[in-house]
PALO-81300 format. One record per residue (C-alpha): residue number from 1; residue in three letters; x, y, z. Coordinates in nm, 2 decimals, decimal comma. Layout:
residues N
+-----+------+--------+--------+--------+
| seq | type |     c1 |     c2 |     c3 |
+-----+------+--------+--------+--------+
| NUM |  ALA |      X |      Y |      Z |
...
+-----+------+--------+--------+--------+
This chain:
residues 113
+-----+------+--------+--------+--------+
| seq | type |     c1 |     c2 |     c3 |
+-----+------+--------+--------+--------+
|   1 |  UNK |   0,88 |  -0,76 |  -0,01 |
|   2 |  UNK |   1,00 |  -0,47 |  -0,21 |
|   3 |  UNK |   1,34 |  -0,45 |  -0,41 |
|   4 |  UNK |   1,53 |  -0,16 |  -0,46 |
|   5 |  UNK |   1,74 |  -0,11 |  -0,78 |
|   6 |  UNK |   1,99 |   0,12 |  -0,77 |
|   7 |  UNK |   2,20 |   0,29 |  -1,06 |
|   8 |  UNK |   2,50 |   0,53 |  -0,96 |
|   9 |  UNK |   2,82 |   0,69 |  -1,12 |
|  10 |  UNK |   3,19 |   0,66 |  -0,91 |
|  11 |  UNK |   3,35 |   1,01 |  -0,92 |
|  12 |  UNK |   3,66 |   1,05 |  -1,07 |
|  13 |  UNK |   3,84 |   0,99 |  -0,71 |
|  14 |  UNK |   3,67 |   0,69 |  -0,64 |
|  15 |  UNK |   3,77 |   0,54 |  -0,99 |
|  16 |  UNK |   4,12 |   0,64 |  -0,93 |
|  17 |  UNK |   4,15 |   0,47 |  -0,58 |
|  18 |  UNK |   3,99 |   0,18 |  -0,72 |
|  19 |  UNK |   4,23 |   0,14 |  -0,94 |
|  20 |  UNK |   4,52 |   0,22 |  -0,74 |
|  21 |  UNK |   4,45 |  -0,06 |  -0,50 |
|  22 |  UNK |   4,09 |  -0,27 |  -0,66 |
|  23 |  UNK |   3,88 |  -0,41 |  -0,44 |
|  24 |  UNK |   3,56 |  -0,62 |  -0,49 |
|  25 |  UNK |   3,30 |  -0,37 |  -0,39 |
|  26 |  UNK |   3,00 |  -0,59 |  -0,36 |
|  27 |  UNK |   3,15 |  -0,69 |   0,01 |
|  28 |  UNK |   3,16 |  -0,28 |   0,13 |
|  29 |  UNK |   2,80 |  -0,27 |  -0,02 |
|  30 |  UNK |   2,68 |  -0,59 |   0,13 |
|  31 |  UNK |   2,77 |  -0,44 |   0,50 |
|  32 |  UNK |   2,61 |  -0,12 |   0,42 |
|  33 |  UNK |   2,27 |  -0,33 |   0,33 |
|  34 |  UNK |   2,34 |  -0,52 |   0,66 |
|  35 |  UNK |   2,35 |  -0,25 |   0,84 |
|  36 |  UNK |   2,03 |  -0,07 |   0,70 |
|  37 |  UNK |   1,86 |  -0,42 |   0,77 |
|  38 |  UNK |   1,87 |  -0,48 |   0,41 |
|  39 |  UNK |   2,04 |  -0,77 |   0,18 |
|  40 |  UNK |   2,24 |  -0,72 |  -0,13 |
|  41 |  UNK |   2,14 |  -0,96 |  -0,39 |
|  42 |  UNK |   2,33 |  -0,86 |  -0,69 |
|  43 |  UNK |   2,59 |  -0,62 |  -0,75 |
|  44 |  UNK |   2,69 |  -0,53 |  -1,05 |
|  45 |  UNK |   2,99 |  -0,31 |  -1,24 |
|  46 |  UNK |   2,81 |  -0,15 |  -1,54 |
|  47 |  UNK |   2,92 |  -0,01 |  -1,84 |
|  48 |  UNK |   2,76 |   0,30 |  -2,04 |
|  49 |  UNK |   2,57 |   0,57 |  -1,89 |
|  50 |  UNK |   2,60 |   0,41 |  -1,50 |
|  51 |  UNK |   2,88 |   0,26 |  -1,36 |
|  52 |  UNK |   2,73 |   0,00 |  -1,13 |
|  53 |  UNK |   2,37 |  -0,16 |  -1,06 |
|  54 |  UNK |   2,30 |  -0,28 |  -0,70 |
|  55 |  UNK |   2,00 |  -0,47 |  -0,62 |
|  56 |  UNK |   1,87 |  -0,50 |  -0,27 |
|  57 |  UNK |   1,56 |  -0,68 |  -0,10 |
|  58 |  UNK |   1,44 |  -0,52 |   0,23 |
|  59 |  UNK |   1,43 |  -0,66 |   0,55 |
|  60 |  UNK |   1,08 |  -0,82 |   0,64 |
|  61 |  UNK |   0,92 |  -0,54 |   0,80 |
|  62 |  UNK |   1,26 |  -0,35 |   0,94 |
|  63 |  UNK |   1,37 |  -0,18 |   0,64 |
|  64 |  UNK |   1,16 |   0,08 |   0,49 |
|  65 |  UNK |   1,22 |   0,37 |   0,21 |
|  66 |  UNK |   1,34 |   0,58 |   0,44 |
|  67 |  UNK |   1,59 |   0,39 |   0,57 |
|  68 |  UNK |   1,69 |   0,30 |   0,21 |
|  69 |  UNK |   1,70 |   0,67 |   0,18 |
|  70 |  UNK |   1,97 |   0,71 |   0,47 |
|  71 |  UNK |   2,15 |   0,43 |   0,27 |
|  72 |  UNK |   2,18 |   0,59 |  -0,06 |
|  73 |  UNK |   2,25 |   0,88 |   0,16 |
|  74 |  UNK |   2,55 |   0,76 |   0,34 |
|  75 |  UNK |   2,66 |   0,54 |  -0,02 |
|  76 |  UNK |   2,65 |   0,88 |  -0,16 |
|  77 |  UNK |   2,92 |   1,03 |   0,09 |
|  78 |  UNK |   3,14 |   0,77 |  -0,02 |
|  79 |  UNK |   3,25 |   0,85 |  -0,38 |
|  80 |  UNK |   2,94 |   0,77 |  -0,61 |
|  81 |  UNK |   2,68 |   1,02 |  -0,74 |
|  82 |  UNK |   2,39 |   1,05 |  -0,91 |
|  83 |  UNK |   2,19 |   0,77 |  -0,76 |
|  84 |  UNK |   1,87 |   0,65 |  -0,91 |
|  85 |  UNK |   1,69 |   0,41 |  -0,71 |
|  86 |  UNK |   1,36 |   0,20 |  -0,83 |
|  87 |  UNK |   1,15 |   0,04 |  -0,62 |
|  88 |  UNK |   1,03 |  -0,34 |  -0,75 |
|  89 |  UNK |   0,74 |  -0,53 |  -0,65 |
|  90 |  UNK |   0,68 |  -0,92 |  -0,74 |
|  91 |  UNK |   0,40 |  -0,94 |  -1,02 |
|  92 |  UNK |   0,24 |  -1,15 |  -0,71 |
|  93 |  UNK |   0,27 |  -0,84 |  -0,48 |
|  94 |  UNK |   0,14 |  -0,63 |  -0,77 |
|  95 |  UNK |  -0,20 |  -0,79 |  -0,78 |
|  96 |  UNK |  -0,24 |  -0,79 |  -0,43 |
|  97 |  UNK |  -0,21 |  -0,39 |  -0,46 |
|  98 |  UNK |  -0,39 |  -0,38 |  -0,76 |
|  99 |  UNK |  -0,75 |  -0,57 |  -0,55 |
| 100 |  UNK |  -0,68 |  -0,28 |  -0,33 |
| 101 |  UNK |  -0,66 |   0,00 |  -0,57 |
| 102 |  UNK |  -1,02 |  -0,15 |  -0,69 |
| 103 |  UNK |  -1,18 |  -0,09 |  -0,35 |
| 104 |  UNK |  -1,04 |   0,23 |  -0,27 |
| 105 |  UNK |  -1,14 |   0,31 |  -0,69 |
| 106 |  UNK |  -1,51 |   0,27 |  -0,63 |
| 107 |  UNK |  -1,59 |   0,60 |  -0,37 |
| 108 |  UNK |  -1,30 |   0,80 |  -0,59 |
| 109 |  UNK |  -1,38 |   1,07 |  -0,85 |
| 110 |  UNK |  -1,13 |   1,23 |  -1,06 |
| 111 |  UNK |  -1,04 |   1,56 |  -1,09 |
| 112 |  UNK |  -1,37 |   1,72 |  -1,35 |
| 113 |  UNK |  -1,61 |   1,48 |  -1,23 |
+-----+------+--------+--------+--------+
């Protein structure tokens, strides 16, 4: 089951309204997960180049990169920017792609062969 890791930046309006009146934003996030048939497993406030890591496990089967797409989309319209999102596989999940990648390797010729 994938996990998606997202970095983002506040703007400067949503910095200032969360100070103004501070809230726990792992709780808005969480329902925006929910409703993308996602679950937040960690949120975190960061400092340096990003202000906050968020990492979310899809749904078995209902959630898929797209949808996280319209999720980053719609977390987007709420006072963050530049979102970078990486997608994590278990190491268990990696091998399993990896026995593929050999069978679909053996009729494949790269490019000058």
């Amino acid at each position: 089951m994938p996990v998606y890791i997202t970095q983002g930046r506040y703007t400067r309006e949503a910095i200032d309204g969360m100070i103004s009146q501070p809230e726990d934003r792992a709780e808005s996030v969480a329902a925006l997960a929910k409703a993308a048939g996602a679950k937040l497993l960690h949120y975190f406030v960061t400092y340096g180049e990003y202000d906050f890591l968020v990492i979310m496990e899809s749904g078995k089967g209902k959630t898929d990169t797209n949808t996280l797409a319209s999720l980053m989309t719609a977390a987007a319209s709420g006072g963050v920017t530049d979102l970078k999102t990486t997608v994590g596989v278990t190491s268990k999940d990696a091998v399993k792609a990896m026995r593929v990648a050999k069978k679909m390797r053996a009729g494949f010729k790269t490019a000058g062969q």
